[in-house]
C-alpha positions as CSV (number, residue, x, y, z in Angstrom):
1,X,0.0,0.0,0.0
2,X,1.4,3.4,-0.9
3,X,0.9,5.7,2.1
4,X,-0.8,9.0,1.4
5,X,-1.4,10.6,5.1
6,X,2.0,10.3,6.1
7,X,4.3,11.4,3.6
8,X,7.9,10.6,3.1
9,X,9.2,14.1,3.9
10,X,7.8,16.8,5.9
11,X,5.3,19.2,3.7
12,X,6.7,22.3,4.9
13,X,4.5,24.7,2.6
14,X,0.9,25.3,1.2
15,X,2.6,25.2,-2.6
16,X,4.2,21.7,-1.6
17,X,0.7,20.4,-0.5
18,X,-0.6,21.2,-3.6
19,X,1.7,20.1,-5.5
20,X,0.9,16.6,-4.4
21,X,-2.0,14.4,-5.9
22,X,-4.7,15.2,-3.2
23,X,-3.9,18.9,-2.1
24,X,-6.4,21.8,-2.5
25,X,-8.7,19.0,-4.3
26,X,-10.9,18.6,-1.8
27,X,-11.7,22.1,-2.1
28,X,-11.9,22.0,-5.0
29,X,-14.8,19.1,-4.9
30,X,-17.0,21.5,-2.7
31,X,-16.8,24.0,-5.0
32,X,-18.8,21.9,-7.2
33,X,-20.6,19.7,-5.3
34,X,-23.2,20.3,-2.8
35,X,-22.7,19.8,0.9
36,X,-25.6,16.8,0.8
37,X,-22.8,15.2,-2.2
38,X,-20.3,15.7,-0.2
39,X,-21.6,13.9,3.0
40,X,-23.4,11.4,0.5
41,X,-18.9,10.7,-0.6
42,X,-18.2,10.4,3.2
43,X,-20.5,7.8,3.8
44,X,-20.2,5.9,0.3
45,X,-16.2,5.9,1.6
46,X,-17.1,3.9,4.9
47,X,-14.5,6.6,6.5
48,X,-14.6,5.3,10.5
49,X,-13.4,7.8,13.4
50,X,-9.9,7.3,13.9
51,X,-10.2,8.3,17.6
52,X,-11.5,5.6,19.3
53,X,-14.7,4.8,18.8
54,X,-15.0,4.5,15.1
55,X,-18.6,6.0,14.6
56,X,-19.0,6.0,10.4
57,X,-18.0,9.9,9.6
58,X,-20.7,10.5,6.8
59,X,-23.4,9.6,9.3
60,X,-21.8,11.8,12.2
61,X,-21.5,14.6,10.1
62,X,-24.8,13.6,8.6
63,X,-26.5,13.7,12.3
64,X,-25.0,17.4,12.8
65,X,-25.9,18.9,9.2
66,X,-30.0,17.8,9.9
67,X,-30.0,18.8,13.7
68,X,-32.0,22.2,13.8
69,X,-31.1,25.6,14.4
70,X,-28.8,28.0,12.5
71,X,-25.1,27.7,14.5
72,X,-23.2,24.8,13.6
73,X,-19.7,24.3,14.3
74,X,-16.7,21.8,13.7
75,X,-14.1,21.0,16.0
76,X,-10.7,19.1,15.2
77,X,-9.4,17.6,18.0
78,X,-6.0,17.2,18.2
79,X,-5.3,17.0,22.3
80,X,-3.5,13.5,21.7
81,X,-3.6,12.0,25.6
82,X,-4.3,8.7,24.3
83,X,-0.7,6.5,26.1
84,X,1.0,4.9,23.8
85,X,-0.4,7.1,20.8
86,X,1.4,9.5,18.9
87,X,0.3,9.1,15.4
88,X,-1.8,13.0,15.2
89,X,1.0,14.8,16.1
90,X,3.0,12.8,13.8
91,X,0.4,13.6,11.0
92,X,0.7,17.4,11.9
93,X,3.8,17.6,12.0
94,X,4.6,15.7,8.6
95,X,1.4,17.5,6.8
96,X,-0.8,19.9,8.1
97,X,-2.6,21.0,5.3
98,X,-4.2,18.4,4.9
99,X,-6.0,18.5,8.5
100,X,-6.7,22.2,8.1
101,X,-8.3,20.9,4.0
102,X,-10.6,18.5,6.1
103,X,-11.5,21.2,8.8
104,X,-12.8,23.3,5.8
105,X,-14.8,20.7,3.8
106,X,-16.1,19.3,6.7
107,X,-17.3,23.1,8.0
108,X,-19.3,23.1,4.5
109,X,-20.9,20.1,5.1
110,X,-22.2,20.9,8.0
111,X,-22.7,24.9,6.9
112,X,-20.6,25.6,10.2
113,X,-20.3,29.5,11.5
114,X,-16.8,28.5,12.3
115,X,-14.3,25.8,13.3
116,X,-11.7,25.2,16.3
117,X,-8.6,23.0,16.2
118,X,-7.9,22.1,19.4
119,X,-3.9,20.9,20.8
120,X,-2.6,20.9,24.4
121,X,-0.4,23.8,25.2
122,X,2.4,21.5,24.9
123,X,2.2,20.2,21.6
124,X,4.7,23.6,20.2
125,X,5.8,21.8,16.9
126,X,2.2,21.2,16.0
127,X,0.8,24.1,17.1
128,X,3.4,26.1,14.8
129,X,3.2,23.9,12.3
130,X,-1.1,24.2,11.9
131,X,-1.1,28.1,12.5
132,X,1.3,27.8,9.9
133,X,-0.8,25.7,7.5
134,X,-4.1,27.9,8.2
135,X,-2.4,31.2,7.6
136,X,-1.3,29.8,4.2
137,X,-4.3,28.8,3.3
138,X,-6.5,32.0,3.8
139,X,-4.1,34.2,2.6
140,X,-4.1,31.7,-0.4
141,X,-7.6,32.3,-0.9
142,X,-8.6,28.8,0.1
143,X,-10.3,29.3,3.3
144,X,-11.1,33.0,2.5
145,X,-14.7,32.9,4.3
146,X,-14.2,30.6,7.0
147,X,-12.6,31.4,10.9
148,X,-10.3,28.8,12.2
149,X,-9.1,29.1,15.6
150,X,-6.1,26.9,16.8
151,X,-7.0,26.5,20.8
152,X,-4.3,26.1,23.1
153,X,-5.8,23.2,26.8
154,X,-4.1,21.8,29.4
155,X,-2.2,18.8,29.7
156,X,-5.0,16.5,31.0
157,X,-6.2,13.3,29.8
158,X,-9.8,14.5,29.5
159,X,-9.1,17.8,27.2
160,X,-9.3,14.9,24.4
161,X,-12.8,14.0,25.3
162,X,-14.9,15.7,23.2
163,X,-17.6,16.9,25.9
164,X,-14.6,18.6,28.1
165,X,-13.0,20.0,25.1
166,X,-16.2,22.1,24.4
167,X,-15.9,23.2,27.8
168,X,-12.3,24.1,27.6
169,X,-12.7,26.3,24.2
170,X,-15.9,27.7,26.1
171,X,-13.0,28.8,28.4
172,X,-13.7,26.6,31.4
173,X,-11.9,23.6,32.9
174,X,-12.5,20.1,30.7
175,X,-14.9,18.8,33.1
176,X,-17.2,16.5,30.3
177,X,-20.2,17.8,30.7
178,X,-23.6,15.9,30.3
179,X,-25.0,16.0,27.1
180,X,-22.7,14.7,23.5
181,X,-21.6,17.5,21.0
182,X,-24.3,17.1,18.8
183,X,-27.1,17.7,21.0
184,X,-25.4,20.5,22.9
185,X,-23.1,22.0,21.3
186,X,-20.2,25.1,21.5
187,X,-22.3,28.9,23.2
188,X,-25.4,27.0,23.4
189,X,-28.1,28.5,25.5
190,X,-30.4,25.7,26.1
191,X,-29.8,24.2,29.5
192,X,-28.4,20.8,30.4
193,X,-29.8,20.3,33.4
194,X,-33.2,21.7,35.5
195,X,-34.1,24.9,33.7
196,X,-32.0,27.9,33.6
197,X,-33.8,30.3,31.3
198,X,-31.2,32.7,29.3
199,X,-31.8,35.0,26.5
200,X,-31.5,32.9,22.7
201,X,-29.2,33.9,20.4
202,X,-29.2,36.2,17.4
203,X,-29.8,34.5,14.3
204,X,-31.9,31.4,16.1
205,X,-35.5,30.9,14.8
206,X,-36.7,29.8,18.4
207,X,-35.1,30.9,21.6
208,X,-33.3,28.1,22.9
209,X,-31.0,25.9,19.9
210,X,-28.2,23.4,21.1
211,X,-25.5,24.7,18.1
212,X,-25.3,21.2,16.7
213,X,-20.9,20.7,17.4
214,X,-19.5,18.1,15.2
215,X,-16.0,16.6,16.5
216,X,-13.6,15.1,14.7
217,X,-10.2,13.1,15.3
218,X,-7.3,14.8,13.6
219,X,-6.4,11.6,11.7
220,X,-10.1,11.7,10.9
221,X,-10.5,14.9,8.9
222,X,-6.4,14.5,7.4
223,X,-8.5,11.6,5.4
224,X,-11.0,13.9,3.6
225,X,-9.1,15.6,1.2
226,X,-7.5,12.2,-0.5
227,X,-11.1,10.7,-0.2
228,X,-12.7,13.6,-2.1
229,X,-9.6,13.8,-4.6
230,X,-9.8,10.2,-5.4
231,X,-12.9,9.0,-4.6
232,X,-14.9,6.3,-2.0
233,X,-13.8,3.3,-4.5
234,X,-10.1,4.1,-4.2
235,X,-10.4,4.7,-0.8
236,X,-12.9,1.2,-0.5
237,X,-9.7,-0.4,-2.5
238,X,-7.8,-1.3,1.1
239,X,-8.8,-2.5,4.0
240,X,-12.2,-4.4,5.0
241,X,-15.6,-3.9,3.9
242,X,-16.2,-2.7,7.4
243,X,-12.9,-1.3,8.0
244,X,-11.9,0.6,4.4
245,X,-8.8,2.4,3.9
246,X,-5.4,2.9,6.2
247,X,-4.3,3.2,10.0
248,X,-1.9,4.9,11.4
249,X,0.1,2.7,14.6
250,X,1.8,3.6,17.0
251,X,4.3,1.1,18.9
252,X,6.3,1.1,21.7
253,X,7.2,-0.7,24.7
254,X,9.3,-3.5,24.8
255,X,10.2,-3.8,21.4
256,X,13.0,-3.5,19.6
257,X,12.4,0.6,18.1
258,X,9.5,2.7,18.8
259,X,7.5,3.5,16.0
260,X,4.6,5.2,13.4
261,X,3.7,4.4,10.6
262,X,0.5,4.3,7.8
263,X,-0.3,0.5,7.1
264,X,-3.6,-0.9,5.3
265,X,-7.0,-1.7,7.6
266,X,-6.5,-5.4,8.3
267,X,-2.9,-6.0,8.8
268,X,-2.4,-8.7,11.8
269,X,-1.3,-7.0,15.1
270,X,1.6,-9.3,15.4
271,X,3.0,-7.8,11.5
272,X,2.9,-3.9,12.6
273,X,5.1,-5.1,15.5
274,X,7.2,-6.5,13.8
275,X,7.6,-4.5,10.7
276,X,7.0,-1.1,12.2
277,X,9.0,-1.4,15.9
278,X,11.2,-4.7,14.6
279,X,9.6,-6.3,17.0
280,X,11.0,-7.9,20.4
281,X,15.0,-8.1,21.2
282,X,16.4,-11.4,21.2
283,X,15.3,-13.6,23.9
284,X,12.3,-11.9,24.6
285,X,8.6,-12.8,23.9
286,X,5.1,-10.8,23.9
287,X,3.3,-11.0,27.1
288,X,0.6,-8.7,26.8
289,X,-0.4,-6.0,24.1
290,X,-2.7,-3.0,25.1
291,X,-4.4,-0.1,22.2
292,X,-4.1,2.5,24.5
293,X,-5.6,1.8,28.0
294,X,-9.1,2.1,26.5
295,X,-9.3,-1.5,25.7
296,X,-9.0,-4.9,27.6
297,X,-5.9,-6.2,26.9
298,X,-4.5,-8.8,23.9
299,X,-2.3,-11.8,25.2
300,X,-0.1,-13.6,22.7
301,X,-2.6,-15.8,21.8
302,X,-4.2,-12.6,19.7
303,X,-1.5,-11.6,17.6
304,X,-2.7,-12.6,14.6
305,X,-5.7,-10.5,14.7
306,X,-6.5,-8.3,12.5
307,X,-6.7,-4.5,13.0
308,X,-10.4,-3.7,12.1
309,X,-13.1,-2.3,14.2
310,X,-14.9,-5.6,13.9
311,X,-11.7,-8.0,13.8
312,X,-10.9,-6.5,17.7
313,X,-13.7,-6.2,18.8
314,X,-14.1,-9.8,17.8
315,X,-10.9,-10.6,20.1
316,X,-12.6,-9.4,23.1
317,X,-10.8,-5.4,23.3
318,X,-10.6,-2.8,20.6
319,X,-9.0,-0.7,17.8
320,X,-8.8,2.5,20.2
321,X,-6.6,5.3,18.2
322,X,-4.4,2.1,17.3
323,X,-1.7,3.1,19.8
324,X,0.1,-0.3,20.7
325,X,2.0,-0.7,24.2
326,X,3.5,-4.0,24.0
327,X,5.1,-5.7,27.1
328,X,7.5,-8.5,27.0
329,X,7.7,-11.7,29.4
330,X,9.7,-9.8,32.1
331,X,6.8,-7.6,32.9
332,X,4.7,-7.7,35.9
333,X,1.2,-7.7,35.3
334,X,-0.2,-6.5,38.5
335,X,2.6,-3.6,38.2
336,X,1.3,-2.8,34.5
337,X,-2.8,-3.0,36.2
338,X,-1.5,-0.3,39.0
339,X,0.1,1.7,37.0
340,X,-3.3,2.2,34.5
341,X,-5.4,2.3,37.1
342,X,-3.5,5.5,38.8
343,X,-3.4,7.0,35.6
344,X,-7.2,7.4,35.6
345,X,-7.7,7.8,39.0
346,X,-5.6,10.6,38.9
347,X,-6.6,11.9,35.6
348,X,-10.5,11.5,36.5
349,X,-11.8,15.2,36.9
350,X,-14.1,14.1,39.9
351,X,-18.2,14.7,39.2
352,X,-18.9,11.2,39.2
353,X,-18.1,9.9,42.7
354,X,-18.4,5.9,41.7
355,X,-15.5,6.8,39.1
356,X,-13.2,9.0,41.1
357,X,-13.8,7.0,45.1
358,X,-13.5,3.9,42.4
359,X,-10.4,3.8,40.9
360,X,-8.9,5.4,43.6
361,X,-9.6,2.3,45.8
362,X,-8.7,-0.2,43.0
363,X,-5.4,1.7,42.9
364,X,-4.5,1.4,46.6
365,X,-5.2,-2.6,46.4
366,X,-3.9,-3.1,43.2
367,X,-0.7,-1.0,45.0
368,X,-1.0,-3.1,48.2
369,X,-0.8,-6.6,46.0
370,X,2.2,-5.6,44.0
371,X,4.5,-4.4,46.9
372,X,3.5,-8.1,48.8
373,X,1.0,-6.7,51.7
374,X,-2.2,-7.4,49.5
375,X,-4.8,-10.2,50.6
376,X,-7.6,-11.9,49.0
377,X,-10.0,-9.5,50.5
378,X,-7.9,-6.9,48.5
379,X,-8.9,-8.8,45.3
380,X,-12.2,-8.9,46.0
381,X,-12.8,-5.6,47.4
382,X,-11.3,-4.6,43.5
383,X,-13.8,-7.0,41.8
384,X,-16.5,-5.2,43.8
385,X,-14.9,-1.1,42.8
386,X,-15.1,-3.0,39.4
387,X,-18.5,-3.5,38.9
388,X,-19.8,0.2,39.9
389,X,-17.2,2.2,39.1
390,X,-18.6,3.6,36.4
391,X,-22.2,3.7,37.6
392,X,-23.3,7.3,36.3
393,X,-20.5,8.2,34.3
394,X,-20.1,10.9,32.0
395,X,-17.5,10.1,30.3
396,X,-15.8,6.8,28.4
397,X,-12.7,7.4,31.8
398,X,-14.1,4.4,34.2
399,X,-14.9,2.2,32.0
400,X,-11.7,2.0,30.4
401,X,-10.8,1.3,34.4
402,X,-13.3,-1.4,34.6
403,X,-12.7,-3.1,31.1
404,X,-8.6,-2.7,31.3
405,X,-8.6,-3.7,35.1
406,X,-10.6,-6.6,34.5
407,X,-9.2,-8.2,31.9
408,X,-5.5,-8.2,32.8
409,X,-6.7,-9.8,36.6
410,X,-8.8,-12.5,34.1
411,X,-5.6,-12.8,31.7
412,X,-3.3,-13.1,34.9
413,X,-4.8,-14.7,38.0
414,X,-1.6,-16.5,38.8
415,X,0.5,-13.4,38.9
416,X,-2.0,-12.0,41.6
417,X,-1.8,-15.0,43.3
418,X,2.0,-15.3,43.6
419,X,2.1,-11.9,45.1
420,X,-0.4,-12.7,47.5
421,X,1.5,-16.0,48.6
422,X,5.0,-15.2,48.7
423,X,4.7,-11.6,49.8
424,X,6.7,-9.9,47.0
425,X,6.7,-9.2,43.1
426,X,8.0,-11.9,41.6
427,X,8.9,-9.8,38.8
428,X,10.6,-6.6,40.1
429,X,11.4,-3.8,37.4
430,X,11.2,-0.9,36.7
431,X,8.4,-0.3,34.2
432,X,7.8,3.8,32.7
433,X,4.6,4.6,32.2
434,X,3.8,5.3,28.0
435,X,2.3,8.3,27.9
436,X,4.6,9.9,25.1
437,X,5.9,13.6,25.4
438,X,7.8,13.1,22.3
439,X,9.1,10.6,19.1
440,X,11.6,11.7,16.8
441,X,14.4,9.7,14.7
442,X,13.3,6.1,16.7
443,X,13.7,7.8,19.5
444,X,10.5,7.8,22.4
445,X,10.3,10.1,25.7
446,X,8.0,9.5,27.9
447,X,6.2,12.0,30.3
448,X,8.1,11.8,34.2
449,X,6.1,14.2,35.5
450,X,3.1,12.1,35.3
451,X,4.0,9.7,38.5
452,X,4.0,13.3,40.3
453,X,0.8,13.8,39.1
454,X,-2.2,14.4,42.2
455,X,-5.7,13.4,41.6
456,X,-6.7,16.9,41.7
457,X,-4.4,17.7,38.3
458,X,-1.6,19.4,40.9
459,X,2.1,18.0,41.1
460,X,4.6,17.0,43.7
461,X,7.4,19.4,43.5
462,X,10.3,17.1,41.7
């Protein structure tokens, strides 16, 4: 498969991008289509969200463009938390045009007011290099009547949920709030809860309207353009009927070189590791294989399935934003559970008590079992957290806890049990936590400030 999202060298300017087979065509294609056509292209490509969930794009945006009232907006997100993931920051940085092309199509096809890319404050290569990418384009003409605004968020893990990053361009904290983006949208005046009567807005034909908000993945939108430009039957020509088109992995871990790279919809787990992070070093074999931590985890047993929506899901866990951490037979298990299940404790903003008092308990035990002072009772004082912890929730946050906690304690009863028995971790080592800061030249850094991290988003002085 030839890659087309990621190119071989950095596209540093707008006269590079179009230059290239796909650039300024999608553009072009709205300029002579309608934006009914162009939705009707989305969903004849079978294009799936590349952020996790994989909702069909040409129905979401679909959803959005026939949901009343006269503000509509579009939102990219690019606030990458996802551990293990780094593939949209790779795509910004290697070719941002063609994320800022599929903010603007996408903006037609919904007849948004405006649009918002969204990064964390950290992300300074990307943010420079989209700023970059817009200016170009509206001084080139091609974005002439449209406002995009790059948005600058915190560092936290739920800035990436779609709900709290409304809230965060709103200028508030990203606390996911109750209601999805397409039912309450960006400035809306209609209430979420109870009845708060406030004035409607100018423009509205009744006096309260949501402001319909679609929300796309970075990797998402990069997709439209080349679709548009080629078409849903070259873009149907890889991958699975259910699964069309290309991925881009992520690897790292204990393998050989961390890596990302575009492959083809359906290529078995068990070949991106090898051919995109060379897979393990010599004497070393796959223990365990996480997408992220939304998904319960793979054991060796699953490398040979395929990465589709439906071939994962199949294996019992999930696509995710195909961001593989892979841990080798030295690993400890209950080390790898602890270390997850802090990261959303701490990273869990708080408004639904089952999810915050939840993981925070499952945390301590999990804690108390891998330093060799955990019981039985621990265990099943952890099954119980597991059940309700996300009872209420607002968010997708605890049931990642309950799905990825779960499954490796299924996976690996026997390492729980040897800690229990012998009073120690059978498996001591040091294991950093894969939530990526940065990747360059085959190269990984991982964020040390995140074991500092408090569960109310404050840090232990280093």
């Amino acid at each position: 498969m030839d890659t087309f999202l990621l190119p071989p060298t950095p596209i540093r300017s707008l006269d590079e991008y179009l230059a290239t087979d796909a650039g300024g065509l999608g553009i072009r294609y709205i300029t002579e289509h309608s934006p009914e056509e162009t939705i009707a292209e989305m969903l004849r490509s079978g294009l799936r969200g590349r952020g996790g969930g994989g909702f069909p794009t040409g129905f979401k945006w679909r959803g959005v463009a026939s949901q009343p009232g006269t503000h509509r907006y579009v939102v990219a997100n690019g606030a990458e938390g996802e551990p293990g993931t780094f593939k949209d920051r790779a795509l910004m940085r290697s070719n941002p045009y063609q994320l800022v092309e599929g903010v603007i199509v996408a903006g037609f096809a919904v007849s948004a007011v405006e649009a918002f890319i969204c990064l964390k404050a950290s992300f300074q290569p990307e943010r420079k290099a989209v700023t970059r990418a817009v200016e170009e384009m509206q001084r080139a003409g091609l974005c002439a009547d449209c406002t995009i605004t790059v948005v600058s968020g915190p560092d936290e893990y739920l800035y990436g949920e779609e709900k709290a990053m409304l809230e965060v361009i709103e200028g508030n904290a990203p606390l996911p709030r109750l209601l999805p983006p397409y039912e309450h949208g960006l400035f809306a005046t209609a209430p979420q809860l109870g009845w708060e009567p406030k004035p409607g807005e100018p423009g509205h034909h009744h006096q309260h309207e949501s402001n319909p908000t679609l929300v796309n993945n970075v990797e998402t939108l990069s997709n439209v353009p080349h679709i548009l430009a080629r078409g849903a039957d070259w873009f149907r020509g890889m991958g699975t009927t259910l699964s069309p088109g290309s991925l881009v992995v992520t690897v790292v871990g204990d393998i050989a070189r961390p890596g990302v790279a575009e492959v083809e919809m359906g290529t078995e787990l068990g070949t991106v590791i090898r051919t995109v992070a060379g897979g393990l070093p010599p004497g070393r074999n796959v223990k365990a294989v996480f997408s992220g931590v939304a998904n319960p985890v793979l054991t060796p047993s699953r490398l040979g399935v395929a990465l589709t929506y439906e071939d994962m899901r199949a294996a019992g866990s999930g696509l995710g934003a195909a961001g593989f951490i892979v841990y080798d037979d030295t690993a400890c298990m209950v080390e790898v559970a602890r270390q997850i299940s802090q990261f959303l404790f701490v990273e869990s903003c708080g408004q639904c008590p089952p999810c915050k008092l939840g993981a925070e308990q499952i945390t301590e035990r999990l804690a108390r079992i891998e330093n060799g002072s955990g019981t039985d009772a621990d265990v099943t004082e952890i099954g119980g957290w597991l059940d309700r912890v996300a009872d209420g929730n607002r968010c997708y946050l605890p049931v990642e806890e309950q799905q990825v906690v779960a499954s490796i304690l299924a996976a690996f009863p026997d390492e729980v049990t040897v800690h229990i028995e012998e009073g120690h971790c059978p498996r001591p080592r040091s294991l950093p936590f894969p939530k990526i800061v940065d990747m360059v030249g085959g190269l990984v850094r991982y964020d040390e400030s995140q074991a500092r991290k408090q569960p109310d988003w404050t840090y232990v002085p280093a």
